[in-house]
C-alpha positions as CSV (number, residue, x, y, z in Angstrom):
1,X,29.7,33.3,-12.0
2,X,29.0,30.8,-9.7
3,X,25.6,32.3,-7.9
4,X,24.5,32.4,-11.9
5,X,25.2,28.9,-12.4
6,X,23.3,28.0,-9.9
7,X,20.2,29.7,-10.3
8,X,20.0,29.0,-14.2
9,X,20.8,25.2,-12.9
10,X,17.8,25.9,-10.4
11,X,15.7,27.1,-12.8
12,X,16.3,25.0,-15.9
13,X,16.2,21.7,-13.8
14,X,12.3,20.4,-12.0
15,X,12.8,17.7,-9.5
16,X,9.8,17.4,-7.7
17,X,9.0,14.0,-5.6
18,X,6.4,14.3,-3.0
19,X,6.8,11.5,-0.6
20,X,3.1,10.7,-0.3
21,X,-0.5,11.5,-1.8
22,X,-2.4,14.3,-0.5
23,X,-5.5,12.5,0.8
24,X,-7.7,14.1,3.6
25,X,-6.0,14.7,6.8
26,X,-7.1,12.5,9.5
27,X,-7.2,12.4,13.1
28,X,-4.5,11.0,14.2
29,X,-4.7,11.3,18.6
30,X,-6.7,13.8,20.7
31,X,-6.1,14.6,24.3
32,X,-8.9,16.3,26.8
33,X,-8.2,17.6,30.0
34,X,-9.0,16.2,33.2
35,X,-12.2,17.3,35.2
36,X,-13.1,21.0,34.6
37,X,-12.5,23.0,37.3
38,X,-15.0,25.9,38.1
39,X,-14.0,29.3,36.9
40,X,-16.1,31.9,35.1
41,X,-14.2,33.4,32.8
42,X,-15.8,32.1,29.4
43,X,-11.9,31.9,28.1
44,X,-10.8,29.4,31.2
45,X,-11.7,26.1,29.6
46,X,-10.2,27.1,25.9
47,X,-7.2,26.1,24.1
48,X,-5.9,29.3,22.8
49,X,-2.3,28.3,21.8
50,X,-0.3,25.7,21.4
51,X,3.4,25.4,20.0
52,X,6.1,22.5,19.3
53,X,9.6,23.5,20.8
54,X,11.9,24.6,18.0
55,X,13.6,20.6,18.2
56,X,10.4,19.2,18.0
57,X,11.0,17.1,21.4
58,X,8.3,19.1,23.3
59,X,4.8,20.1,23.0
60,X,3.4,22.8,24.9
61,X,-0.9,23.2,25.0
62,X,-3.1,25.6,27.1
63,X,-5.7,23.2,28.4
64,X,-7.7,26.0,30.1
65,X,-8.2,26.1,33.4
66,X,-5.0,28.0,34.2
67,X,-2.8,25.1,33.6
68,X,-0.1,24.6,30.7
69,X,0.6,20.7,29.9
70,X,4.3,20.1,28.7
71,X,4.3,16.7,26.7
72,X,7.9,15.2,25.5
73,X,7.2,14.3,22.0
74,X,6.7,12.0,20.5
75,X,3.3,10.3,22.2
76,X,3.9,7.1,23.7
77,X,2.0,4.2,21.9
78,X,0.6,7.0,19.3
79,X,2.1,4.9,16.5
80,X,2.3,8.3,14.4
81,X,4.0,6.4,11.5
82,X,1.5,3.8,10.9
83,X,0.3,3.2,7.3
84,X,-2.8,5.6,6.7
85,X,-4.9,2.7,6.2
86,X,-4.3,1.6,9.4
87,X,-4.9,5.3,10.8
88,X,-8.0,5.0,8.9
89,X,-9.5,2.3,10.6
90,X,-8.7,2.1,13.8
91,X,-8.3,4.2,16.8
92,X,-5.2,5.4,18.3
93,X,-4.7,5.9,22.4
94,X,-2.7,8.1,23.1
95,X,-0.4,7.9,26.4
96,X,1.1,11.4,26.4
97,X,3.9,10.2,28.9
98,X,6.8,10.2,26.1
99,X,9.5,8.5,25.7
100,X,13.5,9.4,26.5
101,X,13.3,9.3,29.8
102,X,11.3,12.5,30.1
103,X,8.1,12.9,31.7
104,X,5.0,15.4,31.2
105,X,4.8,18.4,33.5
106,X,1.7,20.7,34.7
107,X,2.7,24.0,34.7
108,X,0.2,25.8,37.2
109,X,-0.1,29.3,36.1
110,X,-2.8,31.3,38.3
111,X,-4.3,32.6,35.5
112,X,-5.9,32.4,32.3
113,X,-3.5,31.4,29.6
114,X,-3.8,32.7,26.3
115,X,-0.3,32.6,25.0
116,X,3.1,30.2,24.5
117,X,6.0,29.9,22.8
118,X,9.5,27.9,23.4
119,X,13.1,29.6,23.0
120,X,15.7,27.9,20.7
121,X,18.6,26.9,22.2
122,X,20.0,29.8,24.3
123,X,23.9,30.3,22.6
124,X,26.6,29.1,24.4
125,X,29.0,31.0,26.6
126,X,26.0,33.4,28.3
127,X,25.9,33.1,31.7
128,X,23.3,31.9,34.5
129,X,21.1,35.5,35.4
130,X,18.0,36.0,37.7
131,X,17.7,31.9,38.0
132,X,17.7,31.1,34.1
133,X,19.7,28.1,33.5
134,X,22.9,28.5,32.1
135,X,23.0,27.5,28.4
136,X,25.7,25.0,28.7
137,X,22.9,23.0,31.0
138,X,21.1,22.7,27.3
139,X,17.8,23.8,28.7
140,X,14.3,24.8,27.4
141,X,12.3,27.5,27.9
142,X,8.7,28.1,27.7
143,X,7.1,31.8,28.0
144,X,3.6,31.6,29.0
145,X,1.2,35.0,28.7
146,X,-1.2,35.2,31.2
147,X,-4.7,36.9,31.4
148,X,-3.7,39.5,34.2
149,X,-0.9,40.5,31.8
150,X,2.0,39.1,33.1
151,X,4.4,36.3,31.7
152,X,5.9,33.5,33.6
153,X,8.9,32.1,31.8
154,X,9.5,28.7,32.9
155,X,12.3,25.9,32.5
156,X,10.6,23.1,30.4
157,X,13.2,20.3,31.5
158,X,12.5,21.0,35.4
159,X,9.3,22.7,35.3
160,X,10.7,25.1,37.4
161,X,9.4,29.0,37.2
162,X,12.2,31.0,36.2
163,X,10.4,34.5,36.7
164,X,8.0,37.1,35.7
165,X,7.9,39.8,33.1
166,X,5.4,42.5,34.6
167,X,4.7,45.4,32.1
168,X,1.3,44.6,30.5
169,X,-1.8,46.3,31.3
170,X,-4.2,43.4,30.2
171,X,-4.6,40.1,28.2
172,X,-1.3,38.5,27.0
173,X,-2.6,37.2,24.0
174,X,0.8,36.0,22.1
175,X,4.0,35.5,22.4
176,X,6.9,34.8,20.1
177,X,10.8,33.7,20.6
178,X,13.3,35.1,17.9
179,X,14.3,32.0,15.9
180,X,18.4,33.0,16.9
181,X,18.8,32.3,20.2
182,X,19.4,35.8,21.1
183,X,16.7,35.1,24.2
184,X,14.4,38.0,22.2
185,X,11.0,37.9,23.4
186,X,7.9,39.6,21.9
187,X,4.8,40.1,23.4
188,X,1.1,41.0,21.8
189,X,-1.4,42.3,24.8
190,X,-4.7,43.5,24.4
191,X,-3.4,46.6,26.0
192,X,-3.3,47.7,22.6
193,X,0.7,47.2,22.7
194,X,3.7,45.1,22.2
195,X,6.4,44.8,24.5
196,X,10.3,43.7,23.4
197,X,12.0,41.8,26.1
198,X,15.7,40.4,26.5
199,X,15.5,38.1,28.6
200,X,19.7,37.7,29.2
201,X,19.3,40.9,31.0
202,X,19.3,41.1,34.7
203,X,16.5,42.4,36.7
204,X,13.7,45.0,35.6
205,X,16.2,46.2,32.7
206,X,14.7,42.9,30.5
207,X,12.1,45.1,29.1
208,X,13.9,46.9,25.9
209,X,10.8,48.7,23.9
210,X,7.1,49.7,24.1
211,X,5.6,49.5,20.5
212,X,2.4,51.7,20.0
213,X,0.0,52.3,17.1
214,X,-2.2,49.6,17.1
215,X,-6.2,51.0,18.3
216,X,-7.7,47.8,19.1
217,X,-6.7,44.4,20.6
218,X,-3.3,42.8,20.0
219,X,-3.9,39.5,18.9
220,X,-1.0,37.8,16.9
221,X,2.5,38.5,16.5
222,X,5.3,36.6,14.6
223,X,9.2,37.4,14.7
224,X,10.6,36.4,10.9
225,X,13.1,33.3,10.8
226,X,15.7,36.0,9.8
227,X,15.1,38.4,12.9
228,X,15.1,41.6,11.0
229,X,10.9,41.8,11.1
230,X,7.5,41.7,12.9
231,X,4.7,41.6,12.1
232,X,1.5,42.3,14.5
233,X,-2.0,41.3,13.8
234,X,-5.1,43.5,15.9
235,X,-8.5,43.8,15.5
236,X,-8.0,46.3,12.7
237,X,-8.2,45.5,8.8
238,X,-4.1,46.5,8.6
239,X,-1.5,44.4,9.4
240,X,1.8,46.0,11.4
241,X,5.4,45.6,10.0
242,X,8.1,46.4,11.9
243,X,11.8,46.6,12.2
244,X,13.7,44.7,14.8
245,X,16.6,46.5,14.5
246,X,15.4,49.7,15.0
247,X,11.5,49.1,16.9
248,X,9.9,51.0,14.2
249,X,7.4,51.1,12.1
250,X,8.2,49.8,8.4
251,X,4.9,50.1,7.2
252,X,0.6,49.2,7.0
253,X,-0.6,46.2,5.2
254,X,-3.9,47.1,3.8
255,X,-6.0,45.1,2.0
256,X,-8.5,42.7,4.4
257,X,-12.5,43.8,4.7
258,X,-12.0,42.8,8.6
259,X,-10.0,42.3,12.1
260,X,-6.5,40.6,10.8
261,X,-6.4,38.3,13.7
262,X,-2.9,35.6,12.3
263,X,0.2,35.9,10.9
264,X,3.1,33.7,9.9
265,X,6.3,34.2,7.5
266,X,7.8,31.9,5.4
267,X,10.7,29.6,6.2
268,X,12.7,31.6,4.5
269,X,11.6,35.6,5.5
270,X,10.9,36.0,1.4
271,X,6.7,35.9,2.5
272,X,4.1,37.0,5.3
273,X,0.7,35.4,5.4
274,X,-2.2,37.3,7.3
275,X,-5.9,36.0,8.1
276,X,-9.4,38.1,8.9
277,X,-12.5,37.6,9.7
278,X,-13.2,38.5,6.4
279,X,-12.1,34.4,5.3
280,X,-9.6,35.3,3.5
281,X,-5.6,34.7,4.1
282,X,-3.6,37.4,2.0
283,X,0.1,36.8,0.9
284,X,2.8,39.9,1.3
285,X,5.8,40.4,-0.3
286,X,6.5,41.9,3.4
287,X,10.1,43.8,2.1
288,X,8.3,45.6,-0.7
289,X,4.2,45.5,0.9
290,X,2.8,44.3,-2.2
291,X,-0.1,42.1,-2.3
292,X,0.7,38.9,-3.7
293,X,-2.3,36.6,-4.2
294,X,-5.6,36.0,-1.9
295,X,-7.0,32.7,-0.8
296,X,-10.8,32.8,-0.5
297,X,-12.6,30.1,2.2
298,X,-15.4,30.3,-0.2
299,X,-18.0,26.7,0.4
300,X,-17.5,23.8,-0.7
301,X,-19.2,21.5,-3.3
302,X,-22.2,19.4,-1.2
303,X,-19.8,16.1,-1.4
304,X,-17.5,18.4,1.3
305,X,-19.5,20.2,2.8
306,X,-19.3,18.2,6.4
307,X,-22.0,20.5,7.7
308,X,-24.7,23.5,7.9
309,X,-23.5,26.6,8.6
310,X,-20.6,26.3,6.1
311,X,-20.7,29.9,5.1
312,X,-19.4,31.1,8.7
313,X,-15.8,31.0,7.4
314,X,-14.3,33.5,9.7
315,X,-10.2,32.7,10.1
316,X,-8.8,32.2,13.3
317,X,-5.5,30.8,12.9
318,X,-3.0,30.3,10.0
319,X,0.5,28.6,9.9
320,X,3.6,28.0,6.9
321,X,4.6,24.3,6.6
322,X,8.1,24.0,7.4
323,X,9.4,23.6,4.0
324,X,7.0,26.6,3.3
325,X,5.2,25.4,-0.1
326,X,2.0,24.8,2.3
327,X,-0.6,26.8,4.3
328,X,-2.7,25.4,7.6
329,X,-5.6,27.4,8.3
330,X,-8.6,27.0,10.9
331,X,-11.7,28.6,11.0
332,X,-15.5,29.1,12.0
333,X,-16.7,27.0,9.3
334,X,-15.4,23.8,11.3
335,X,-12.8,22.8,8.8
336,X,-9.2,22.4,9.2
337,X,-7.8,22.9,5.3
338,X,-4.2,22.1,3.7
339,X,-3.4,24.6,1.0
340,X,-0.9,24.3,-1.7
341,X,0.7,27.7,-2.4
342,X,1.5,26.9,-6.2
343,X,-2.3,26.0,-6.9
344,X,-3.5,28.9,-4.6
345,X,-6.2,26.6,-3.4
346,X,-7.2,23.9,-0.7
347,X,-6.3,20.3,-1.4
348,X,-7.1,18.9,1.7
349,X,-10.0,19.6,4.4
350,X,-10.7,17.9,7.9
351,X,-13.8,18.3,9.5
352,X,-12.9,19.7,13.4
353,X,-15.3,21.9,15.8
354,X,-14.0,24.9,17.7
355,X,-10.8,25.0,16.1
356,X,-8.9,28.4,17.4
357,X,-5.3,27.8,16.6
358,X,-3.1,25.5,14.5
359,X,0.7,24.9,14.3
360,X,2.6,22.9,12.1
361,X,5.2,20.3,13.2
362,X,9.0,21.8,12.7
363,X,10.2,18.8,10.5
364,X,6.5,18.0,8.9
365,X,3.9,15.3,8.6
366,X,1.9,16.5,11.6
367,X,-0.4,19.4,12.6
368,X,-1.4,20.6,16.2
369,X,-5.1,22.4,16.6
370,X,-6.7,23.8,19.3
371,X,-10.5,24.1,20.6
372,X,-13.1,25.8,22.6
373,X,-13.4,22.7,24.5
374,X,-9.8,22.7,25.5
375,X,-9.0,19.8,23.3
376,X,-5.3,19.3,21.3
377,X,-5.8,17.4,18.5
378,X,-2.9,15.9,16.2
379,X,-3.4,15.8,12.0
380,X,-1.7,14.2,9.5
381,X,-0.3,16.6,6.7
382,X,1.4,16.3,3.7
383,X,5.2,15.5,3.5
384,X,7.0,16.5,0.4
385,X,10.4,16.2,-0.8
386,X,11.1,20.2,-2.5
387,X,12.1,20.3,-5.7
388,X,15.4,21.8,-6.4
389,X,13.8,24.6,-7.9
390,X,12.6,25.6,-4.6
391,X,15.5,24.7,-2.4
392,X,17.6,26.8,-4.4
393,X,15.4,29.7,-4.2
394,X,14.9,29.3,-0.4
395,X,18.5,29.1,0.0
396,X,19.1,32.3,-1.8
397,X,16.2,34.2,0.2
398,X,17.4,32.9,3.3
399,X,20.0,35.8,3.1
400,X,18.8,38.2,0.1
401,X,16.1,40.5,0.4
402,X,13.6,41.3,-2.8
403,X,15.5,44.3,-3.4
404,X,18.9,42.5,-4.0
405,X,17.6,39.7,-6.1
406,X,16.1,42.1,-8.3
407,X,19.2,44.2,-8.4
408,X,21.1,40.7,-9.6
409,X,22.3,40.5,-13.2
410,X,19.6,37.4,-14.5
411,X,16.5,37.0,-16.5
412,X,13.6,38.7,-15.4
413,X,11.9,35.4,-15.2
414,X,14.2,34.0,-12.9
415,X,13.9,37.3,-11.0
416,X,9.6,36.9,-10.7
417,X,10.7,33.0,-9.6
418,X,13.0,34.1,-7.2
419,X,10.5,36.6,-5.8
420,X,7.6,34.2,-5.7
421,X,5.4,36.1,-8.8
422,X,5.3,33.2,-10.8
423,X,3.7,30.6,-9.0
């Protein structure tokens, strides 16, 4: 059989070559916004979100003061590729005007922005509805979530507003695109709520399903690569799964102390992460709801230890690397840490202060994080060649759920490999 040939190849056979050592990420560039203007909302001058598009050609970043800045990536004149020496010892301006021909845009919301995320590449063949571009224009789009509960949905090549999703009661906290194209938006509001939109559908009909259960705040809420789940994140100690075939419920993840406030799957749908305020990031098996392993932000030994206060770990953000052996997570304890999933522990911590949100780059080597000051700040991160161990296994869970690999006919050690119990 050809599928066993393969896995007993994948499993007999190690490759492993990272492409570079895992020293301590470093600041690589760091942009501030202009002048603050004078608002006085506490939240206006924060960087709540910010998000790569799916190509990696744009980056999006809530400066605060109600304005969106869309940056074509990479940075002009940020020599991103220099030798970490170099990085090391000397500073690096960065002109955020891009290269390609495209310019940076200022999105001007009205409001408060607490939310983004980009749409893949709508599919081909839809047609132009309610102003969206037509796909065949291959176009961009950017949802923005808004403090007076709307979202404006722009287009990212133009700038242009395309229109407004009305339907929230309150805060828009997070937004996210399904990874298919299908133009499936979600959206997490501190109305206690999510909200599914289609956003190929004309008029008022774009609004598909209300999803209710959650008691407190909505603050996360992540569609898996594979489109069949989502997961929510409240201030609640559970975690929300649910279908996106049907809008249901699947079921509770319980096991956090305190609010679950992030959440991210794996490349390959096969994991869900979630982080509380109780410092620690769990792992899910999210088709089965067991409890894989927990990472403790416990303090460091005095050599790391980049300040006082060090026990005031409290998560805010956490993110898969796009290869999905690594985890990015920020918290209150002013550290930005690396982990590597088959040590279970940190191997690299960067001292930053505020952080509130972190996203990886979609083809590696960088990471984006966010602050109270309404920074962006760019890190260098680990870029590793997979072994074929894992490749094979993220192949196969692209398309198998836990229940059909441990229905195959193979040794239950290549089963627990498969199903990430071994590492």
């Amino acid at each position: 059989m050809v599928l066993g040939g393969w896995l007993a190849l994948s499993h007999a056979v190690c490759v492993t070559a990272p492409s570079c050592s895992l020293d301590e990420p470093f600041l690589l560039a760091e942009l501030k916004p202009g002048r603050p203007q004078q608002y006085d909302w506490k939240a206006s001058c924060e960087t709540w979100s910010v998000a790569f598009s799916p190509d990696g050609t744009w980056f999006a970043w809530s400066q605060g003061h109600c304005i969106v800045k869309l940056i074509p990536w990479p940075l002009e004149e940020a020599d991103l590729s220099c030798k970490a020496s170099e990085r090391k010892t000397r500073g690096i301006k960065a002109d955020v005007r891009g290269g390609g021909g495209s310019k940076e845009k200022m999105l001007e919301c009205g409001q408060i922005v607490w939310g983004l995320a980009f749409s893949p590449w709508p599919q081909s063949g839809a047609k132009e509805r309610d102003g969206l571009p037509a796909p065949g224009r291959s176009c961009l789009i950017l949802a923005t979530g808004l403090n007076d509960g709307q979202i404006k949905v722009w287009e990212v090549q133009t700038g242009r507003l395309l229109f407004n999703l009305s339907g929230h009661l309150d805060v828009v906290r997070d937004l996210s695109f399904a990874p298919n194209g299908s133009l499936i938006l979600v959206s997490a509001s501190r109305d206690k709520t999510l909200r599914i939109w289609d956003l190929s559908r004309d008029g008022a009909s774009k609004q598909v399903q209300v999803l209710s259960g959650h008691r407190q705040w909505v603050y996360c809420c992540s569609i898996s690569p594979d489109c069949s789940m989502l997961c929510s994140a409240a201030g609640e100690k559970s975690a929300f799964l649910w279908s996106m075939r049907s809008y249901t419920l699947i079921r509770k993840l319980e096991g956090h102390q305190s609010s679950v406030v992030s959440c991210d799957f794996s490349p390959d749908s096969a994991l869900l992460v979630t982080a509380s305020y109780d410092t620690c990031v769990i792992m899910w098996d999210p088709y089965t709801g067991e409890q894989l392993r927990m990472l403790r932000h416990v303090p460091l030994p005095p050599a790391l230890d980049y300040g006082g206060d060090i026990h005031a770990s409290s998560l805010r953000s956490v993110c898969f690397s796009p290869e999905g052996l690594y985890l990015a997570t920020v918290a209150d304890d002013r550290l930005l840490r690396i982990w590597d999933l088959e040590l279970r522990t940190p191997v690299a911590f960067a001292p930053m202060t505020n952080g509130l949100c972190c996203v990886y780059f979609p083809h590696g080597g960088f990471i984006a994080t966010g602050t109270r000051d309404g920074h962006v700040q760019f890190w260098s991160a680990p870029k590793v060649l997979s072994s074929l161990k894992h490749l094979c296994r993220k192949a196969l869970r692209t398309f198998l759920t836990t229940y059909q690999v441990l229905a195959l006919p193979i040794p239950k050690k290549m089963k627990e490999f498969l199903t990430y119990r071994t590492f």
